[in-house]
N, CA, C and O of each residue as an XYZ file, in Angstrom:
392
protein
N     255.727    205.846     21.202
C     254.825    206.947     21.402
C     254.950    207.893     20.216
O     256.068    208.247     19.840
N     253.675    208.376     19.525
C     254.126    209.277     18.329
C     254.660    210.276     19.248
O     254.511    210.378     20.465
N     255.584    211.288     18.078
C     255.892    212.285     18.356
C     254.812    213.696     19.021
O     254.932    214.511     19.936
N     254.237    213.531     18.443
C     253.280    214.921     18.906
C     252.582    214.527     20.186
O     252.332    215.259     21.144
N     252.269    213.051     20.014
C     251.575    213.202     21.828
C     252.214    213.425     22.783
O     252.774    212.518     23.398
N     252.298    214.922     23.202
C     252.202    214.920     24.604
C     251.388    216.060     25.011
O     251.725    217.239     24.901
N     250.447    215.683     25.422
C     249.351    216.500     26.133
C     250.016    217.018     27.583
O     250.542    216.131     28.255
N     250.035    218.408     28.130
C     250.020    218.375     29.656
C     249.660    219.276     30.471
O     249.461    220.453     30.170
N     249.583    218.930     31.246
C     248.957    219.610     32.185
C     249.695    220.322     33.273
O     250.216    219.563     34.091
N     249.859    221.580     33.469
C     250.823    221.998     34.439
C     250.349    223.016     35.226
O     250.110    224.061     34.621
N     250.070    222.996     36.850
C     249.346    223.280     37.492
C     250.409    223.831     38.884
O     251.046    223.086     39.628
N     250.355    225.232     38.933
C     251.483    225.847     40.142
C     250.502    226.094     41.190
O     249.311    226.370     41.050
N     251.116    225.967     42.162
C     250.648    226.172     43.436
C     251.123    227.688     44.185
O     252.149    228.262     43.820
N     250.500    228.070     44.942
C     250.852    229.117     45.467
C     250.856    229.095     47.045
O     250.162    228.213     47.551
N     251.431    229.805     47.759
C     252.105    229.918     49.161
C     250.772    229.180     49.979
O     250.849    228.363     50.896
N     249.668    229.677     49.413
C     248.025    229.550     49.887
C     247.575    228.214     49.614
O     246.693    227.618     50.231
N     248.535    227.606     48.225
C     247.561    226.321     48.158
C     248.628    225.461     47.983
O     248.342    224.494     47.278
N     249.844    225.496     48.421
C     250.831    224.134     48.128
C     250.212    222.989     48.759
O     249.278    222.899     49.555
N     251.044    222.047     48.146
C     251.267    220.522     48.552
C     251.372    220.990     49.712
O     251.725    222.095     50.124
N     250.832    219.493     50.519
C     250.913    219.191     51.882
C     251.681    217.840     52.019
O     250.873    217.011     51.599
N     252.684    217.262     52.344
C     253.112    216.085     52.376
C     253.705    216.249     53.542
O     253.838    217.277     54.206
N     254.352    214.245     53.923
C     255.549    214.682     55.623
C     256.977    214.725     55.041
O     257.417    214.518     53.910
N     257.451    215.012     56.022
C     258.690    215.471     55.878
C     259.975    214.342     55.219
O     261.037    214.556     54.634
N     259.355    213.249     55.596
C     259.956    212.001     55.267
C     259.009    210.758     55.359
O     258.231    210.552     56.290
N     259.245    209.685     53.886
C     258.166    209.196     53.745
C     259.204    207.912     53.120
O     260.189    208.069     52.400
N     258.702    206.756     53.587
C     259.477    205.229     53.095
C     261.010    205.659     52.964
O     261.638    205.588     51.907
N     261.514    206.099     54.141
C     263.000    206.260     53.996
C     263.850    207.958     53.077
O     264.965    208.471     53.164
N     262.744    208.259     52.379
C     263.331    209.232     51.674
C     263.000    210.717     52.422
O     261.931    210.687     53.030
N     263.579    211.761     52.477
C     263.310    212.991     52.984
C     263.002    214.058     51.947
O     263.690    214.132     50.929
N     262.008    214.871     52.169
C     261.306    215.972     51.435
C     260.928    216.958     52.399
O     260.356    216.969     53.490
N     261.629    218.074     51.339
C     261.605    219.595     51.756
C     259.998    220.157     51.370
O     259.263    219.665     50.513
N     259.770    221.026     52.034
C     258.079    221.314     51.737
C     258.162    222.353     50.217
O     257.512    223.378     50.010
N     259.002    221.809     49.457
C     259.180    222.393     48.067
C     259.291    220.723     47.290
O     260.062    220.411     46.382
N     258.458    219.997     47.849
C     258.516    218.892     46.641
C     257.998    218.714     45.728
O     257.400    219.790     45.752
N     257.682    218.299     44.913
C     257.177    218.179     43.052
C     256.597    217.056     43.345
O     257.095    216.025     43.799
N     255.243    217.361     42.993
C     254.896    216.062     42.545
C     254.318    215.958     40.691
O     253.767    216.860     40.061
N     254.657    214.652     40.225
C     255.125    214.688     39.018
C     253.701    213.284     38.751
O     253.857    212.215     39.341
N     252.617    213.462     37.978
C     251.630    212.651     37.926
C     251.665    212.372     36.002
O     251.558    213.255     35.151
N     251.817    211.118     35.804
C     251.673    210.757     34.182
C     250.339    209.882     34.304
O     250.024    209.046     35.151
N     249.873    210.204     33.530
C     248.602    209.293     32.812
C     248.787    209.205     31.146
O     248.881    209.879     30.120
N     248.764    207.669     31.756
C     248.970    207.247     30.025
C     248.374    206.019     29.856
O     247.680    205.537     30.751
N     248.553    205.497     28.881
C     247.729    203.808     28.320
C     248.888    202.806     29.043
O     250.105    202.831     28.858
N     248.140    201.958     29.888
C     249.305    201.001     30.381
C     249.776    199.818     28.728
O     249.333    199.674     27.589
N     250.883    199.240     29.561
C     251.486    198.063     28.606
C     252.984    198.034     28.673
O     253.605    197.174     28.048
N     253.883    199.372     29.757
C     255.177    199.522     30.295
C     255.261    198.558     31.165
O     254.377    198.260     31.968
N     256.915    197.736     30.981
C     257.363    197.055     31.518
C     257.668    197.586     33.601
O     257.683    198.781     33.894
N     257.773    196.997     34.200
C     258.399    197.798     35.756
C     259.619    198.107     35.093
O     259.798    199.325     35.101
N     260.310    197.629     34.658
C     261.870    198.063     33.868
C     261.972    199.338     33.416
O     262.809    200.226     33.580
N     260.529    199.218     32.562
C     260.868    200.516     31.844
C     260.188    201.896     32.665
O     260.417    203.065     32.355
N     259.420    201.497     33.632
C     258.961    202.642     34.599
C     259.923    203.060     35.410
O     260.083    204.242     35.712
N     260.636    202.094     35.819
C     261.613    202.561     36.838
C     263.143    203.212     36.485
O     263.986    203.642     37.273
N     263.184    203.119     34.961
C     264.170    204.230     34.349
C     263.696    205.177     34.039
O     264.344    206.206     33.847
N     262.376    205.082     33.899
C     261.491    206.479     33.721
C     261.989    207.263     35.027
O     262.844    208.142     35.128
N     261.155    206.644     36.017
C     261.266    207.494     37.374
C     262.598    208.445     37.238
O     262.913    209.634     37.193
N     263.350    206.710     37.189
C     264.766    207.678     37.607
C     265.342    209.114     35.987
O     265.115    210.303     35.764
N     265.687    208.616     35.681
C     265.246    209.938     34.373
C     264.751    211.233     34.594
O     265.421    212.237     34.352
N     263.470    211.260     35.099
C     262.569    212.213     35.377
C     263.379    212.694     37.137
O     263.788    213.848     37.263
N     263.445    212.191     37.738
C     263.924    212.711     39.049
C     265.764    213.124     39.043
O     266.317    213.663     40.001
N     266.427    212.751     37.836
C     267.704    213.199     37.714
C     267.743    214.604     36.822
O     268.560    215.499     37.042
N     267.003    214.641     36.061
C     266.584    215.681     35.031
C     265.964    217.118     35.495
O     266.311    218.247     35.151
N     265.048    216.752     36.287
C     264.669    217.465     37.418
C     266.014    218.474     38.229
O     266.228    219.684     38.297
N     266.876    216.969     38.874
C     267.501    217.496     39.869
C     268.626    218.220     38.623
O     269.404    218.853     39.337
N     268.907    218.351     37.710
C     270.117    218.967     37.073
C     269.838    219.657     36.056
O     270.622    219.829     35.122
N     268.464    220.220     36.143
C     268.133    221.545     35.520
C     267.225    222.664     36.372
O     266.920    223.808     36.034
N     266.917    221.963     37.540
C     266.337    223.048     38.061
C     267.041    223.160     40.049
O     268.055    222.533     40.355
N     266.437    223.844     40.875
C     266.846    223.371     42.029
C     266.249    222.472     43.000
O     266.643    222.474     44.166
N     265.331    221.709     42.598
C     264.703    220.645     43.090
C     265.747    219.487     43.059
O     266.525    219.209     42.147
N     265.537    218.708     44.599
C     266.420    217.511     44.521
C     265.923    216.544     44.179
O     264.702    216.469     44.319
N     266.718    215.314     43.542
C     266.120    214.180     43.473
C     264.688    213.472     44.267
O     263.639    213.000     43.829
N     265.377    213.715     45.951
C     264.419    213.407     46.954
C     263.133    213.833     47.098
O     262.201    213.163     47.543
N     263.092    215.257     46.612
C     262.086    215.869     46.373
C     260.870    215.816     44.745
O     260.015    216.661     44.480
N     261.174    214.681     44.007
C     260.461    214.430     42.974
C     259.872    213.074     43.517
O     260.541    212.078     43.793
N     258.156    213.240     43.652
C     257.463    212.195     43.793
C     256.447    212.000     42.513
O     255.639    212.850     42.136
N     256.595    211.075     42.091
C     255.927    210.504     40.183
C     255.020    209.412     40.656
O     255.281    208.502     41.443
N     254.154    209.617     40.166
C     252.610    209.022     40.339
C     252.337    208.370     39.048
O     252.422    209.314     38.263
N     251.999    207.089     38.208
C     252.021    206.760     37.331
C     250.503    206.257     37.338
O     250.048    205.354     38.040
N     249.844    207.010     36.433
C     248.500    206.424     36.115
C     248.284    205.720     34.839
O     248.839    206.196     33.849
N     247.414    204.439     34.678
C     247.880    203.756     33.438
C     246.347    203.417     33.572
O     245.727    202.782     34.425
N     245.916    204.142     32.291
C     244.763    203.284     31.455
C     244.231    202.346     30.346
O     245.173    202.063     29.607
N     243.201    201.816     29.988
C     243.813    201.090     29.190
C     242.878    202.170     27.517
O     241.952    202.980     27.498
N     243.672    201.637     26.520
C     243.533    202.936     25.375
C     242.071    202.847     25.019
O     241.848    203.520     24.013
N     241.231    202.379     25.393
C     240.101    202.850     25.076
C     239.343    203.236     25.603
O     238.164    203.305     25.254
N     239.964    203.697     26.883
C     238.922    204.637     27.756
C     239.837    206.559     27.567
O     239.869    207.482     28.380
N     240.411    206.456     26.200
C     240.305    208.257     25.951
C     239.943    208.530     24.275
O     239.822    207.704     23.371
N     239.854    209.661     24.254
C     239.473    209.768     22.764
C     240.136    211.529     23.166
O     240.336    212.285     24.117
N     240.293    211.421     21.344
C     241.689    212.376     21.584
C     241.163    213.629     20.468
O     241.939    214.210     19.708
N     239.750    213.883     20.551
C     238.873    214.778     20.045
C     237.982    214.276     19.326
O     238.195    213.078     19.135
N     236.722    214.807     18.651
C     235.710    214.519     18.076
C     234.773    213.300     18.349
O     234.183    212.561     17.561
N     234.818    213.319     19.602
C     233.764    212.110     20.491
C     234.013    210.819     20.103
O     233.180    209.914     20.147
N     235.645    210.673     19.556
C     235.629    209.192     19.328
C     236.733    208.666     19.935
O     237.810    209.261     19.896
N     236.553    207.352     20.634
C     237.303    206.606     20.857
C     238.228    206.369     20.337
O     238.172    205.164     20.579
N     239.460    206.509     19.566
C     240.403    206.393     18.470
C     241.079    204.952     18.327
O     241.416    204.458     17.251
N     241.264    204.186     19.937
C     241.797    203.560     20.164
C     240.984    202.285     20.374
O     241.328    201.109     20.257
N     239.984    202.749     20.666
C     238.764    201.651     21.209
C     238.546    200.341     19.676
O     238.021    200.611     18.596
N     239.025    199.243     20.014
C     238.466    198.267     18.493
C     237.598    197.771     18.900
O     237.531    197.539     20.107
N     236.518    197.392     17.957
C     235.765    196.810     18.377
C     235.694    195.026     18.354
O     236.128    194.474     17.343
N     235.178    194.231     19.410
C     235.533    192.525     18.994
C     235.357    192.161     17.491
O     234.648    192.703     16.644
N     235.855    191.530     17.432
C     235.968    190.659     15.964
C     234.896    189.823     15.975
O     234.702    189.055     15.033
């Protein structure tokens, strides 16, 4: 990934508009202070390498802020690179067939 990409998006909720989730979901338990953590990026990651992601992101979480592990849910959206363009109406990524 170059260095400079990272675009993001960071969006707080307030008492009026939090997350709604249950309390416990596939075995894991969440406090109504959970994170949810959404990446969109160009697929071509291994499950290997997503699932050290996850964990990464949900340990990092839990040992810099007061959110627990349990409470980080990561949503992985994967497109493929030529459906973004990264200013001036062009596809950057898009090749065209040979």
């Amino acid at each position: 990934m170059p260095k400079d990409d990272f675009f993001q998006i960071i969006t707080g909720h307030s008492a009026h508009t939090a997350l709604v989730g249950p309390p416990e979901f596939l075995g894991v338990k969440h406090t109504p202070n959970f994170l949810f953590v959404q990446i969109t990026c160009a697929e071509g990651r291994t499950l290997d390498q997503k699932r050290k992601l996850y964990a990464a992101i949900a340990a990092n979480i839990a040992q810099t802020t007061r959110i627990s592990q349990s409470d980080v849910i990561i949503n992985l959206v994967e497109t493929r690179r030529e459906n973004w363009s990264f200013g001036d109406g062009v596809a950057q990524f898009a090749q065209e067939p040979p």
